[in-house]
C-alpha positions in Angstrom: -13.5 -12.1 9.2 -11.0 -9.6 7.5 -11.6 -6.2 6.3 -8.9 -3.9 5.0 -9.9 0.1 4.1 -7.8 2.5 2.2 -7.3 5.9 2.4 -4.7 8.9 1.3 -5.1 8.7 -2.1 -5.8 12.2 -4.4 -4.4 13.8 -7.4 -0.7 15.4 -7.0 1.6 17.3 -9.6 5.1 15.3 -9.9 7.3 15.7 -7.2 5.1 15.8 -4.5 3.9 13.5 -1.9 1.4 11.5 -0.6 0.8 9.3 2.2 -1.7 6.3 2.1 -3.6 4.5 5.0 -4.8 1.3 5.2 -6.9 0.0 8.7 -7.4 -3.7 9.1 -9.8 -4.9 10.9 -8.2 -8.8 11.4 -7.1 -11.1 14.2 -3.4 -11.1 14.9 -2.3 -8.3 13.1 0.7 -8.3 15.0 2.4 -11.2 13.0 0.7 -11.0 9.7 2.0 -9.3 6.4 0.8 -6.5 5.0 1.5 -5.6 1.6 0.6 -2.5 -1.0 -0.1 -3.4 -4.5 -1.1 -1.4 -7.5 -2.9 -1.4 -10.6 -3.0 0.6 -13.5 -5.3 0.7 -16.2 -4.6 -1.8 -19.0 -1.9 -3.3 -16.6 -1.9 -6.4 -14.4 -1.8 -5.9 -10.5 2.1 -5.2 -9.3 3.4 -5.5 -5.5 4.7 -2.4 -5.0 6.1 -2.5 -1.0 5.5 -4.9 1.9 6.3 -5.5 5.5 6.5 -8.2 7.7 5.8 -9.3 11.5 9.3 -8.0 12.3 9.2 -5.5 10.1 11.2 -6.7 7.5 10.1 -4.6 4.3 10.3 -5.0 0.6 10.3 -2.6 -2.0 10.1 -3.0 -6.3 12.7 -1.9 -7.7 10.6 1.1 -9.2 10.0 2.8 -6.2 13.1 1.9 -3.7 14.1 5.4 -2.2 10.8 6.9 -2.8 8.6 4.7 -1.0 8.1 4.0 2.7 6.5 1.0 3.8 5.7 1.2 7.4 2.8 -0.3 10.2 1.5 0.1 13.4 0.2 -2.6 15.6 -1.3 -1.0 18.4 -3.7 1.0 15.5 -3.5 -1.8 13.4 -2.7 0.3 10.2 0.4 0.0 7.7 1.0 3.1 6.0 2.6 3.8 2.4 4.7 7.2 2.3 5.4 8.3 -1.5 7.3 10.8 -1.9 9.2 12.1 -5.5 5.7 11.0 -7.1 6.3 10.2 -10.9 3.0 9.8 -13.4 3.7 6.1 -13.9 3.4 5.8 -10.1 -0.3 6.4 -11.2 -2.6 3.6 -10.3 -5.4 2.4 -7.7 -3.5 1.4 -4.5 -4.7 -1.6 -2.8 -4.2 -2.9 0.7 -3.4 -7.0 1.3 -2.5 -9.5 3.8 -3.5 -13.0 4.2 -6.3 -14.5 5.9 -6.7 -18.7 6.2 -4.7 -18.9 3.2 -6.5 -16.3 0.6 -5.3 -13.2 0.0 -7.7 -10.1 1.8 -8.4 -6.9 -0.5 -9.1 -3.3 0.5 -10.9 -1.4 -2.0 -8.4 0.4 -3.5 -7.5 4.0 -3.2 -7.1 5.8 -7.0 -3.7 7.5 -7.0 -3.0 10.3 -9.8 -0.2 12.0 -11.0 -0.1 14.5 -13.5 3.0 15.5 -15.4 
């Protein structure tokens, strides 16, 4: 089994920060991916950072220098540090990796910048 559970998100004014959490609960965490992705409404699901097994990360293009992508194996937790918050950076965040081939959801955490 594979459970991933968000947490962090809130409502900020633009320019601040916050700082999401994601706990998996998942064999060999060490070596998998683990990716943030948004969604926001009327919009299809976007990757927004990830990080590999040698922590390699990845950022979109919207949020390089802003966002920090970053994961702990002993606590089994990536983290998503988002700092200079804009109002399109408002969306539900959602934890992934892979497990047996499919992709593993959190529930989301609703992210919300006003302007």
């Amino acid at each position: 089994q594979a459970q991933l559970s968000e947490s962090g998100g809130g409502l900020v004014h633009a320019g601040e920060s916050l700082r999401l959490s994601c706990v998996a609960a998942i064999s060999r965490f060490t070596s998998r991916p683990m990716a943030w992705y948004r969604q926001a409404p009327g919009k299809l699901r976007e990757l927004v950072a990830s990080i590999d097994g040698n922590f390699i990360e990845y950022y979109a293009e919207s949020v390089k220098g802003r966002f920090t992508i970053s994961r702990d194996n002993a606590e089994k937790t990536v983290s998503l540090q988002m700092n200079s918050l804009k109002s399109v950076d408002t969306a539900v965040y959602y934890c992934n990796t892979k497990f047996m081939n499919s992709d593993v959801w959190g529930q989301g955490t609703q992210v919300t910048v006003s302007s």
